[in-house]
N, C-alpha and C positions, 0 to 999 in steps of 0.2 A: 596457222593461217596460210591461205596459198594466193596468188597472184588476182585470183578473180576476188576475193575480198576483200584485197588493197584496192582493184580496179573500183569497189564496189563506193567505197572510203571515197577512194578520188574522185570518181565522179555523183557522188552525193555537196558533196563541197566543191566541186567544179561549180556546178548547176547554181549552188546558195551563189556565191562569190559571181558570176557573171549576173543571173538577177538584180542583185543587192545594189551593184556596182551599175549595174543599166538604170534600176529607180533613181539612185543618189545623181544620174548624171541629168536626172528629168526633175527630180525635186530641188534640184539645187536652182534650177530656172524658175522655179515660181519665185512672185513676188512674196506670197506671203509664208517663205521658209526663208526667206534674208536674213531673218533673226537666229535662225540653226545653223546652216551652213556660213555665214558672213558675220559671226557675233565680232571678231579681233577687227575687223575694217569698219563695221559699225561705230565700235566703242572709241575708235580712234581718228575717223574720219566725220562721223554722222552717213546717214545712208539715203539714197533715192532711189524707189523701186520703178522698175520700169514696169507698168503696165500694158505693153504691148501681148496683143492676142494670137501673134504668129507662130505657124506650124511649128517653127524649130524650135517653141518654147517645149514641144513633148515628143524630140528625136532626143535618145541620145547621143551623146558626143563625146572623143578624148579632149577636147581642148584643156579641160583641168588636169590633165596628163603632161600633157606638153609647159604648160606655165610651173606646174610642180619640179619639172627636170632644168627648165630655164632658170632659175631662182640662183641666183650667183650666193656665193657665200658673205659676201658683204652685205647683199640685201638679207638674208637669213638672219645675221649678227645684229643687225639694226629692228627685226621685225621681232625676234622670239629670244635675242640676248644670247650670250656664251653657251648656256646650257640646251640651249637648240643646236648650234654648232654640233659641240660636242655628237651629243646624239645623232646629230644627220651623222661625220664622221663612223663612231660606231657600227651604223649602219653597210658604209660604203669598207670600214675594213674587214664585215663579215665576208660582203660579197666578195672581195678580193680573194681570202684567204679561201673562203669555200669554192670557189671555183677552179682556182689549184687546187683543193681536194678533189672535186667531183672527177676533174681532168684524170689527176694521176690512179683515183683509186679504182675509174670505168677503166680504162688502159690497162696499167697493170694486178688489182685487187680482183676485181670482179671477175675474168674468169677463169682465175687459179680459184676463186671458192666453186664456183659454180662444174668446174668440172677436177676437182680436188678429190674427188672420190669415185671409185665406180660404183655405181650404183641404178638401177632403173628408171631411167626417163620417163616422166611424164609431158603430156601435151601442157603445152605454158603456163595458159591459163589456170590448173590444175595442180602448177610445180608450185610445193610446198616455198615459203621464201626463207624456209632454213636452206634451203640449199644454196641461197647466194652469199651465204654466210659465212665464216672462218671455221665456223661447227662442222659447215661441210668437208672442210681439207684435212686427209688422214695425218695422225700422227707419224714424224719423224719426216715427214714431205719434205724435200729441196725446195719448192716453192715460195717458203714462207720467207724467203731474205724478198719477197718481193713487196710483203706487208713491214717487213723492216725497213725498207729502202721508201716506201710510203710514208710510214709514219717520220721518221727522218727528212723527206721531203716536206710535208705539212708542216710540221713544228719547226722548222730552221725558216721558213716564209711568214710561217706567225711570229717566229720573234722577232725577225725582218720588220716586219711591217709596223709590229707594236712597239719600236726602237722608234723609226721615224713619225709613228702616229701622234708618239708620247713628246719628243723635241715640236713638233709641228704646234699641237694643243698649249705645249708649256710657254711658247714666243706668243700665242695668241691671247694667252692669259697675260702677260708680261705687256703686249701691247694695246689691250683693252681697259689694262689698268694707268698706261701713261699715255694714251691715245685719247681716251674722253674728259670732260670736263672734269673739273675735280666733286669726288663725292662726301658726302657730308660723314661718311662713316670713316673717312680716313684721318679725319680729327678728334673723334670720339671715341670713348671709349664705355662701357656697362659698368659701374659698379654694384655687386651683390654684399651682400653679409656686412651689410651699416651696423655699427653696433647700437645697439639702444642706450640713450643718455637721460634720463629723471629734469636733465638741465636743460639739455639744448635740441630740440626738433632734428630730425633725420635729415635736411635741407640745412640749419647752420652746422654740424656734424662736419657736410660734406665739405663745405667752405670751408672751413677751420682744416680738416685735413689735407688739404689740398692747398691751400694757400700757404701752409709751414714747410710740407713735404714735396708739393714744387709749386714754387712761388715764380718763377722766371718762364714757367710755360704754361700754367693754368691760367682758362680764360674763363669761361664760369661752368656753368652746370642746370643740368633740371629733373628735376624729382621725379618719379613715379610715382603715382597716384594709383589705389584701388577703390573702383566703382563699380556697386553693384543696385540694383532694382530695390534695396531695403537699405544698405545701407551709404550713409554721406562718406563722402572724398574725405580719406585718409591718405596718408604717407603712408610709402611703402619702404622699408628697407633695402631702393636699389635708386641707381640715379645714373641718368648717363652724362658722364663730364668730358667738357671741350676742350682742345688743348691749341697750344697756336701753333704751331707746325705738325705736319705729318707722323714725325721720326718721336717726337716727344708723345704723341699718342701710343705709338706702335709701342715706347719703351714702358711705359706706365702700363701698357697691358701686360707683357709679357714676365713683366719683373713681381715678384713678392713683395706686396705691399706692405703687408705686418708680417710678426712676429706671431701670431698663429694666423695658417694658414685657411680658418674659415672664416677669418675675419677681411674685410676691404678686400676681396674678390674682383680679381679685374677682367674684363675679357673686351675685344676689339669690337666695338658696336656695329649689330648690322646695319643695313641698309634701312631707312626710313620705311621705307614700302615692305620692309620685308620682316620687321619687330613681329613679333608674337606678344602683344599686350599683354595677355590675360597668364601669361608664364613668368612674368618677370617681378609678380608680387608673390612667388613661392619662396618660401624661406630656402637659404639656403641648404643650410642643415638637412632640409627634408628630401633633396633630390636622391640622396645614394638610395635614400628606401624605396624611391619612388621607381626609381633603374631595375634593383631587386624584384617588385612588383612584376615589370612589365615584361621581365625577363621569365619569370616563372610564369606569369599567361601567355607568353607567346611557346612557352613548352609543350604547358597544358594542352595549347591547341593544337599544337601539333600532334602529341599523342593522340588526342580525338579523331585526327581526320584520318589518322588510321585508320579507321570504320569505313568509309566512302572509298579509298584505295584499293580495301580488299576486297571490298565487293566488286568494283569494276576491275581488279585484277582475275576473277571467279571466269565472270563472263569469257575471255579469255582462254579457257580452259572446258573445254567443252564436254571431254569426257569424264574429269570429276565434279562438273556441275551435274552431269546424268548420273552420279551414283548419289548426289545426295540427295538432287529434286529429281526421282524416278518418273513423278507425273511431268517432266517438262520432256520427255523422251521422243513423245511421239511431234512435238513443235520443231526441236533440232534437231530431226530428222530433212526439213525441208530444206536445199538448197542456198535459196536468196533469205531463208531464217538464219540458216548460218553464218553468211559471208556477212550479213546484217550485223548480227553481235557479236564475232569475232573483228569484225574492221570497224564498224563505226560508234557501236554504244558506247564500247568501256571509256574510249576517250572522251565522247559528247559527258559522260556522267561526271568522269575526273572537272571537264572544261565546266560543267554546271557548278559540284561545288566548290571549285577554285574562285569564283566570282566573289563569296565574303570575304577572302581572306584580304584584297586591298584596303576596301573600309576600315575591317578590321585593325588591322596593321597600322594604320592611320591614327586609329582612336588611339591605340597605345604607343605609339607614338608619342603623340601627345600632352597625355599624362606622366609620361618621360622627363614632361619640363624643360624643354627646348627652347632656348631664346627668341630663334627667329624660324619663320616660314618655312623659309629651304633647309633647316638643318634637321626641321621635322620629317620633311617629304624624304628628306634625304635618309634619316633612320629608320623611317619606313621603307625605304626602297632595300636598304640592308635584310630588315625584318623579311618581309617575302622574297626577297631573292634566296636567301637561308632557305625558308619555309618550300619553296617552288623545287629548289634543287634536291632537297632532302627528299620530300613527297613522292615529286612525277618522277624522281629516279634512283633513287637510294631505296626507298620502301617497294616501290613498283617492281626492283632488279628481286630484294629478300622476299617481296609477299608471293611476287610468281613460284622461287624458289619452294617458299612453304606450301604454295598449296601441289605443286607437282610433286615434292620431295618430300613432302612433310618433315623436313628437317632446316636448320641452319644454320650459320657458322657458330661455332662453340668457344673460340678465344679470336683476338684481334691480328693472331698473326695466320687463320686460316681465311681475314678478307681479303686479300690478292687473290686466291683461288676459288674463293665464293664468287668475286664480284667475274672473274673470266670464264666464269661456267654459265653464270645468271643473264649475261649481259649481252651475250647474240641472240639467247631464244628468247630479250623481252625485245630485240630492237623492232621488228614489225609493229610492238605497240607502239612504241618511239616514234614511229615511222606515219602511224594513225593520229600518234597525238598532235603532229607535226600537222597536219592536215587541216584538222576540227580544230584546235587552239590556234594554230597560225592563220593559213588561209581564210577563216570561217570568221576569226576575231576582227579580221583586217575591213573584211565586209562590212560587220557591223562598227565597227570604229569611223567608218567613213559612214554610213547612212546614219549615225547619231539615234537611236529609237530610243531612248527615254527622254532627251531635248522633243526631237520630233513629234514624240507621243505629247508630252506637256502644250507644244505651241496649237496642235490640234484639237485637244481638249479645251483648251482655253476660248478658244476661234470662237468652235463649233456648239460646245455644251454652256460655257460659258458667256458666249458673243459679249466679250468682252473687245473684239477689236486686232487689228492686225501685229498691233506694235505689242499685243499684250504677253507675250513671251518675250524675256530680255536675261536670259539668263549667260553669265558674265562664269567661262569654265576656265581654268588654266589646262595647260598642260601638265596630264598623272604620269609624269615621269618614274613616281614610287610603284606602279604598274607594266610600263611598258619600259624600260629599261631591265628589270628583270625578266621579261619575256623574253627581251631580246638576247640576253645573258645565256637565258635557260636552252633556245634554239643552239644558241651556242658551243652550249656545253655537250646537247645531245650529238651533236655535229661531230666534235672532235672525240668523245669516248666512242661513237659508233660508226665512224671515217673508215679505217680500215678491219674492223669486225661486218660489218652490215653495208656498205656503200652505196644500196639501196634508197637510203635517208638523203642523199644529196642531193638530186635533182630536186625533191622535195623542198627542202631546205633553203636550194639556192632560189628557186623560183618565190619563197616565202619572203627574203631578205629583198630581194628585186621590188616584190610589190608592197612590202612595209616602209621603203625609201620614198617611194611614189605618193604611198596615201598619207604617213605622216608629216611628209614637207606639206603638203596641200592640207591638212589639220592647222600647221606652225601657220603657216600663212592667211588663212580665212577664220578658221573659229578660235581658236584657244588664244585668251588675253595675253599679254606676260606683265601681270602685277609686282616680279621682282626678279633679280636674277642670283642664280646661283653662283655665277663664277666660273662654270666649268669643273665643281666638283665632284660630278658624276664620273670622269673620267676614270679618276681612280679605282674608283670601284671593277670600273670596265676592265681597265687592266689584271686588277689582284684574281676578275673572276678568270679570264682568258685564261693568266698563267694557273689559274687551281686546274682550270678543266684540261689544260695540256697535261698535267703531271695526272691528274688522274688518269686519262688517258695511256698515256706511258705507264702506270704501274699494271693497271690490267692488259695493256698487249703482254706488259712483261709476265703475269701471270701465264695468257691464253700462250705463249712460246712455251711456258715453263710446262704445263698440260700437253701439248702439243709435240714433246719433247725434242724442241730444238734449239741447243744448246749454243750455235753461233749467233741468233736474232737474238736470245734471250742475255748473253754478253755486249751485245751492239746495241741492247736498249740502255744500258745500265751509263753511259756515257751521255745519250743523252738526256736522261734525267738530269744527270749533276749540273749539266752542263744548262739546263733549263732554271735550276736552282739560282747558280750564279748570274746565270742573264736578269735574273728577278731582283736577287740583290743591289747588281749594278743598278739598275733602271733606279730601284728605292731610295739609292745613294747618291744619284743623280740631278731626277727629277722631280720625287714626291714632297720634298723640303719648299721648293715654290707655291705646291699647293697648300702646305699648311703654313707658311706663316708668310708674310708680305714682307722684301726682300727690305732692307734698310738704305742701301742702295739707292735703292728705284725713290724712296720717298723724299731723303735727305736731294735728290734731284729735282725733285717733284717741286719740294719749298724752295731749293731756289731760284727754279724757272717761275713761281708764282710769286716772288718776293720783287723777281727783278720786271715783274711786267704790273706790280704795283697790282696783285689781285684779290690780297689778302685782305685788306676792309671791308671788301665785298663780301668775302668768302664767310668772315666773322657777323657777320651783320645777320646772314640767313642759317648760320648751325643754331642758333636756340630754335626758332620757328620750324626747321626744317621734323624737329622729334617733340613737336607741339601735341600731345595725348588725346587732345580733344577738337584735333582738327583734322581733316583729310590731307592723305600727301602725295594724292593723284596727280594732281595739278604741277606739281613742284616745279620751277623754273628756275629763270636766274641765273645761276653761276655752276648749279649743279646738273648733273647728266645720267639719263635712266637709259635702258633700252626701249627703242621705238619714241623719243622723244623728237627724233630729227624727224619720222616721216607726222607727227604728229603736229609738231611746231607747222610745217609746209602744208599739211592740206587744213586744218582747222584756223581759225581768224580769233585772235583775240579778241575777246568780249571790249565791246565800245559803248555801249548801251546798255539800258536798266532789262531789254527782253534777255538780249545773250547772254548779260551778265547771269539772270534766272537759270537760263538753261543751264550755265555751267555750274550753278551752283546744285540745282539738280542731280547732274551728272556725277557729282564727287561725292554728296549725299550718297547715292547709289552705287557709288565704289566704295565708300565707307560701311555700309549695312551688307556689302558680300563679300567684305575682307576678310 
């Protein structure tokens, strides 16, 4: 691929992305798209469109630009909860660290590759963009302590930075959890794996066990019920019980209840809004199989999508697609035919069939048996992060190799020198994919066309009415967090190999901080919050993609044969290794378990301000089965309940009372 069919790439996706980004800024003005662009201030405020007919309802405008960048992080934290935070963060530490790459590796990287060999110039547009690559600099070159003194510069800023990103995150989580009202899950607890009794129903079971084994801090309990379309409400073998203090909940989950360990199953109840119903009447016993399952289909699919990789790896490859399709000979022959399928197809194709794999990943998920909401999205975001990483760069680096080499590595300790040979001449796709999946996705992510398409169908085919689209989205963090991962990842293995990918890159992260605070903020609901434990994930990916990174420079030194960068890399590995550690031993302990600490304070800041009969009075109602718990007020604290409490009016009357009960209906049938 040479510079004119990158050009070609870019400005294909220039053109989509300014378009997209001009309608959204005109359709967002109409009255009757308030339901697409404004669903989170609708569901939370109620809405009044304004039907004024002036001009500037069809200029576009940045003003949603500028309100997206103003959005302080307290109001983010109260609009879209912790795991907004989080990800805005995310965000702003790509920019940071990738802009210290772009800096060091234009300066010093780029043109030691570019004039690293002598070789025949071509006019620019023309120059192959192997040659701004590491491929291009002769072996044994002096040069290359310049790509060691790079990579060394980048990784000592990203651990920098993921040091204070990680203390910063972990005080926020720490003050989120004794900052807001107290939450109903911090006195409850799931029990699984009831035994079954011939004598006594799975509801006196729970009392009896609990009233012997802690009698001095059980307060009561309430069953799980399975309900389906055929069959009557049964008991299920799980129940979540209430405890009177915080610290007595926390110890009852974390401790072994019996003496076999599938029996009295405890774990820390989530969040009311955030229960997974319909997973909490699986028997216990059945989850490992069910794990097993989801683990060999998420393989399965994997090796499938092989097919779709190698074909848009093919493309690609222009002179062994002429020996095998001889009739396509005289088409890529043409110019603007070639810079076409070599820059823009392979990636749009990868980007087409990447589109199932969220759903997918969703559904098995799912089936996984996941207690509550977020732990779903959450395994799911594992599931495609794995699947994206593997795919768009692990198979993409060997299938190129296969089809140019017809060979590939034959034992595991020839992948350092496979993946440092494969991995400058795939970055131009890197580079396209960057383009068509980032830029192009950001587009459509802000113009919404499947909302969009549904509220106009509805309008127009159906005249059903303006209000008649009301669809209630959250944020697919199980999606665009591994996006954001995967830019990532291509960032740092192709930083000082290819530096080409960074302007790209950085201008990607620029306009995904932009358009996804203005998503948090207007459309996407937050029906529950995670906690902030996306985080971690963010991290373990960062540090995977720095050591991969480092092991392939260490190969492409080791090729290259220079034998001082390739001992200077070797330090800092270890040395990225230990930073990993530390960070684990530090800070990852806050996010999995809730500090005892924090809670035994907690009860008795709420013992001495007399808040506790309150508190008891609303844990049974608050994990009520067959009631909404959108509403929830009281004593307890969701995110977005402070701007919600302020602009909506308590019902006073027999109309408002209707409409809210409407309203909860309606949050109940799309939960």
């Amino acid at each position: 691929m040479n510079i004119a069919a990158l050009l070609t790439s870019a400005g294909i996706n220039i053109v989509v992305c300014v378009v997209l980004f001009s309608l959204y800024s005109i359709l967002r003005k109409q009255p009757s798209n308030v339901n697409v662009y404004f669903g989170r201030k609708l569901a939370n405020r109620g809405g009044s469109k304004n039907l004024d007919l002036s001009f500037e309802r069809f200029v576009p405008s940045p003003t949603w630009v500028m309100k997206a960048c103003d959005t302080t992080q307290e109001e983010l934290l109260d609009i879209g909860g912790l795991d907004a935070v989080v990800f805005s963060r995310m965000l702003v530490l790509s920019i940071r660290v990738f802009s210290v790459a772009a800096i060091i590796c234009t300066i010093l990287v780029l043109p030691v590759n570019y004039y690293g060999h002598d070789r025949i110039r071509k006019d620019l547009p023309f120059e192959s963009l192997e040659a701004f690559t590491i491929e291009n600099v002769q072996e044994g070159s002096r040069w290359l302590w310049t790509h060691c003194l790079a990579l060394y510069i980048i990784s000592l800023t990203t651990c920098s930075l993921l040091y204070f990103e990680y203390k910063t995150i972990t005080n926020l989580c720490l003050v989120h959890i004794t900052g807001l009202p107290p939450k109903p899950s911090q006195f409850t607890i799931l029990v699984r794996g009831i035994p079954w009794s011939p004598d006594d129903s799975y509801c006196e079971a729970v009392k009896k066990f609990f009233t012997y084994y802690h009698p001095s801090t059980y307060l009561s309990h309430q069953i799980v019920y399975k309900c389906g379309a055929v069959e009557k409400i049964k008991e299920c073998a799980a129940a979540f019980v209430f405890f009177k203090t915080r610290y007595a909940a926390l110890m009852a989950a974390r401790n072994l209840q019996a003496t076999n360990p599938m029996l009295w199953v405890t774990d820390q109840a989530p969040e009311p809004r955030d229960v997974y119903w319909s997973n909490l009447c699986i028997p216990y016993k059945q989850l490992w199989i069910r794990k097993i399952f989801t683990w060999v289909a998420s393989f399965t699919f994997v090796l499938l999508f092989l097919i779709p990789v190698t074909f848009a790896q093919g493309l690609t490859q222009l002179d062994k697609l002429e020996k095998m399709f001889p009739f396509l000979t005289d088409i890529l022959q043409k110019k603007f035919t070639v810079q076409l399928v070599t820059g823009y197809l392979p990636s749009v194709i990868l980007v087409l069939f990447l589109i199932g794999v969220g759903p997918m990943m969703m559904l098995l998920s799912a089936v996984e048996g996941p207690i509550s909401r977020s732990s779903r999205k959450r395994s799911a975001c594992y599931k495609v992060l794995y699947f994206t990483i593997w795919n768009v760069f692990f198979v993409n680096v060997f299938a190129g190799s296969v089809i140019s080499q017809l060979s590939v590595f034959t034992s595991i300790t020839e992948l350092p020198a496979q993946l440092a040979k494969a991995v400058p001449t795939q970055a131009t796709f890197f580079t396209t994919y960057v383009l068509s999946s980032g830029w192009a996705s950001l587009a459509f992510e802000i113009i919404q066309p499947f909302p969009l398409f549904c509220n106009i169908f509805q309008r127009l085919v159906l005249c059903s009415g303006q209000d008649s689209y009301n669809g209630t989205l959250t944020f697919p963090y199980h999606t665009e967090v591994p996006r954001i991962l995967l830019f990532g990842f291509l960032g740092f293995t192709c930083s000082i190999l290819a530096p080409l990918i960074l302007p790209f890159l950085l201008f990607y992260f620029f306009l995904a901080y932009i358009v996804y605070r203005n998503q948090i903020l207007n459309v996407y609901i937050t029906k529950y919050d995670g906690g902030g434990q996306l985080w971690p994930i963010a991290f373990n990916t960062t540090i995977f993609s720095l050591l991969v990174a480092q092991i392939i420079a260490l190969g492409v030194f080791g090729l290259k044969q220079s034998s001082i960068a390739s001992a200077f890399t070797i330090p800092l590995l270890i040395g990225t290794v230990l930073f990993n550690q530390y960070c684990r031993q530090r800070f990852l302990p806050v996010f999995k378990n809730n500090a005892a600490q924090v809670f035994i304070d907690m009860d008795h800041r709420d013992a001495n301000c007399r808040r506790m009969d309150e508190i008891y009075d609303q844990l049974h109602s608050a994990y009520s089965q067959f009631s909404t718990n959108s509403t929830q007020s009281g004593c307890f604290g969701y995110p977005g309940d402070r701007e919600r409490a302020q602009s909506r009016p308590i019902p006073i009357d027999m109309e408002r009372g209707k409409e809210s009960i409407k309203q909860d209906m309606s949050w109940a049938i799309h939960r």
